[in-house]
C-alpha positions in Angstrom: 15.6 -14.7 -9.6 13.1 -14.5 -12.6 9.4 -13.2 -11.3 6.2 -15.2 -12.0 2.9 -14.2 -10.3 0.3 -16.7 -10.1 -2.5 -14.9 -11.4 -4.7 -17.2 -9.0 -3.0 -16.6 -5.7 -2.1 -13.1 -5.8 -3.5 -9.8 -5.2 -2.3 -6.2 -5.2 -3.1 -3.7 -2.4 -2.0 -0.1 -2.4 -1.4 1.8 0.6 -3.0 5.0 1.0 -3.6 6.5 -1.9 -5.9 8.7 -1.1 -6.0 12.6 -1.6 -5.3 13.5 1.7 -2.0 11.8 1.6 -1.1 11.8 -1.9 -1.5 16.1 -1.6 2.2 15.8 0.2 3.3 14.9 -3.4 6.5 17.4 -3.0 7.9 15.9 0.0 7.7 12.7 -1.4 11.5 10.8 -2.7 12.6 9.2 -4.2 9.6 9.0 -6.4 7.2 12.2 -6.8 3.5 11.3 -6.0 2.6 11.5 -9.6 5.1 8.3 -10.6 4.0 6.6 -7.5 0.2 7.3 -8.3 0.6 6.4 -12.1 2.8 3.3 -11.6 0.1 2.1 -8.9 -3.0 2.8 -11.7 -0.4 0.5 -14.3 -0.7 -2.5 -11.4 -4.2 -1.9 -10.6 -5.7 -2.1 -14.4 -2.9 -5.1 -15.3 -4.5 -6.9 -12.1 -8.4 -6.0 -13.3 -7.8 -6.8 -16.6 -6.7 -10.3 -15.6 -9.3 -10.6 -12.8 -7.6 -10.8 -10.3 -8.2 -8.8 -6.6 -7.0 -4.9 -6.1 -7.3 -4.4 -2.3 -7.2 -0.1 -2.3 -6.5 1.2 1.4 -7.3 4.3 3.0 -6.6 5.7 6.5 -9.4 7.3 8.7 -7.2 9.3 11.6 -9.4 11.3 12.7 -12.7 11.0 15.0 -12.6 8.6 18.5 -11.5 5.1 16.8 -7.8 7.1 15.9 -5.1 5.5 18.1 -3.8 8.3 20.1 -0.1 7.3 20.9 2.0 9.4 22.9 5.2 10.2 21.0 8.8 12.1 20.9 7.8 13.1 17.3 6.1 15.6 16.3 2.8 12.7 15.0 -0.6 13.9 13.9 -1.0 16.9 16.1 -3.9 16.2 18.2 -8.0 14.9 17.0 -7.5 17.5 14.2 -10.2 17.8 11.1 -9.4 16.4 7.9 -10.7 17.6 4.7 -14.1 15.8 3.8 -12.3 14.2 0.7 -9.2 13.4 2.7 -9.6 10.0 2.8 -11.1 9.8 -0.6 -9.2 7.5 -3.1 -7.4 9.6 -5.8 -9.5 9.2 -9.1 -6.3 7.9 -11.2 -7.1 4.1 -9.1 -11.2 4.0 -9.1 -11.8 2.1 -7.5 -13.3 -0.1 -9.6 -16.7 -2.0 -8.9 -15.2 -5.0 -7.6 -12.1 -3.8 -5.5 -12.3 -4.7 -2.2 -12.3 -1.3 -0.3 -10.5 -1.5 3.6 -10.3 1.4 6.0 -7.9 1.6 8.4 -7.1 3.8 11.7 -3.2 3.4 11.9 -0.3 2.5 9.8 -0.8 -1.2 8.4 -3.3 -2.7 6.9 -3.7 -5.9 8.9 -4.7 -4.4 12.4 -8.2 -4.2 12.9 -9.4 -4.6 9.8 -10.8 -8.0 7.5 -7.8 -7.7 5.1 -6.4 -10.9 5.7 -9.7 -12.7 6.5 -10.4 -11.4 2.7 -7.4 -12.4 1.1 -7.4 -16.1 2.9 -11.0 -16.7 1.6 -9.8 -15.7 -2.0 -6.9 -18.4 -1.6 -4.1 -15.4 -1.9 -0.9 -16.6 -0.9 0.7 -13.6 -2.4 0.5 -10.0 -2.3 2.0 -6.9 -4.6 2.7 -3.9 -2.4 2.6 -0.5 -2.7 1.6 2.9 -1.8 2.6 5.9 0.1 4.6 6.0 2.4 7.3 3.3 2.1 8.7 3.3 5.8 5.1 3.8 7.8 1.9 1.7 5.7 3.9 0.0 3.5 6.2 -1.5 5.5 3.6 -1.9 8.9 1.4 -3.9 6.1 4.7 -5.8 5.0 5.4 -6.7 8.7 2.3 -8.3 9.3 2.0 -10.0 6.1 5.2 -11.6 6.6 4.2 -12.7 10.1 1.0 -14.1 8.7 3.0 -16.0 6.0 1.9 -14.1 3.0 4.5 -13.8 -0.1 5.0 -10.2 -0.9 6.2 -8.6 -4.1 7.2 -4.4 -3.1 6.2 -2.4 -6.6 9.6 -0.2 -5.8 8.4 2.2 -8.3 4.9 2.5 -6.7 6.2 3.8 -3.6 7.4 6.9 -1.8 8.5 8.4 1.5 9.3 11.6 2.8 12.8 11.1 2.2 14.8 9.1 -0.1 16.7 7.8 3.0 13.4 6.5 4.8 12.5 4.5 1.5 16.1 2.8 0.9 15.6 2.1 4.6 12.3 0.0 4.3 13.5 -1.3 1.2 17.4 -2.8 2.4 16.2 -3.2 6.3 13.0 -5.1 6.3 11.9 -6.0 2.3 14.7 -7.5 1.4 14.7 -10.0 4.4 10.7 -10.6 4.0 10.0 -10.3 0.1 11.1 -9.7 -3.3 11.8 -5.7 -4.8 10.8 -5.9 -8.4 9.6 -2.5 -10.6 6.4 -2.1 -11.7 6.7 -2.9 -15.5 8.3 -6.1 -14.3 5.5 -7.1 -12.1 2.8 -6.3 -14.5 5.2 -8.6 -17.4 5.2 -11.8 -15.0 1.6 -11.9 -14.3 0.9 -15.6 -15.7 
């Protein structure tokens, strides 16, 4: 099925992209953080260029807002201190004056936060995805976008995880059934 973004209607917003996050670069598969990181910079300047909205989303774990879940896995390891930059966009995406900046406490974007509120009073019926990682804010974002009717476009190429499994997983699971898997060149080429 041939791509065409509506350079009206859509939006891009990457996932956690932030230094604290993107540090894990060499646990990431099946793309390193630097591909993910680069391909994600491609989107964002094709989007500003055409003026259209770059939604850049970072996660704020720690302090008394961070959900505290109790878990089999091994999770976040207690109210533990970040880095002072951890949360701090990496430089390669800006952000630019006029991206629209949302902070988050768990995985997706959605939850407690104005993202959709934003996107709905830009008339964005479509969003690009991306970001790190593929199977926890990527696809908790996806989840709720769907559910909120949103159109979604997954930048496969802009994304990692912490295995290659975990990625192919999101990818043939849940984006396949709720959205379209397209590369980033490919996205960037369609914009109309």
């Amino acid at each position: 099925m041939e791509l065409k973004i509506d350079s009206k209607k859509t939006a891009l917003v990457v996932i956690d992209l932030q230094k604290g996050i993107a540090s894990m670069g060499r646990q990431l598969a099946p793309h390193s953080a630097d591909e993910v990181i680069g391909n994600a910079a491609k989107l964002a300047n094709a989007f500003r260029q055409k003026g259209m909205p770059v939604f850049l989303v970072h996660v704020m774990p720690s302090g008394p807002e961070r959900l505290n879940v109790i878990a089999d896995d091994q999770g976040w390891g207690g109210l533990q201190e970040m880095p002072k930059d951890w949360a701090d966009f990496v430089p390669q995406l800006g952000p630019n004056e006029k991206d629209i900046i949302i902070t988050k406490r768990q995985w997706g974007a959605f939850y407690g936060t104005d993202l959709e509120l934003h996107l709905r009073r830009r008339g964005i019926d479509t969003i690009v995805l991306c970001g790190i990682s593929t199977n926890h804010g990527v696809e908790s974002t996806a989840r709720f976008a769907y559910e909120y009717g949103f159109q979604q476009i997954f930048a496969e190429d802009a994304m990692a995880s912490m295995s290659a499994e975990m990625h192919n997983a999101a990818l043939d699971i849940a984006f396949k059934r709720i959205g379209r898997i397209r590369k980033t060149e490919e996205i960037i080429g369609s914009i109309s």
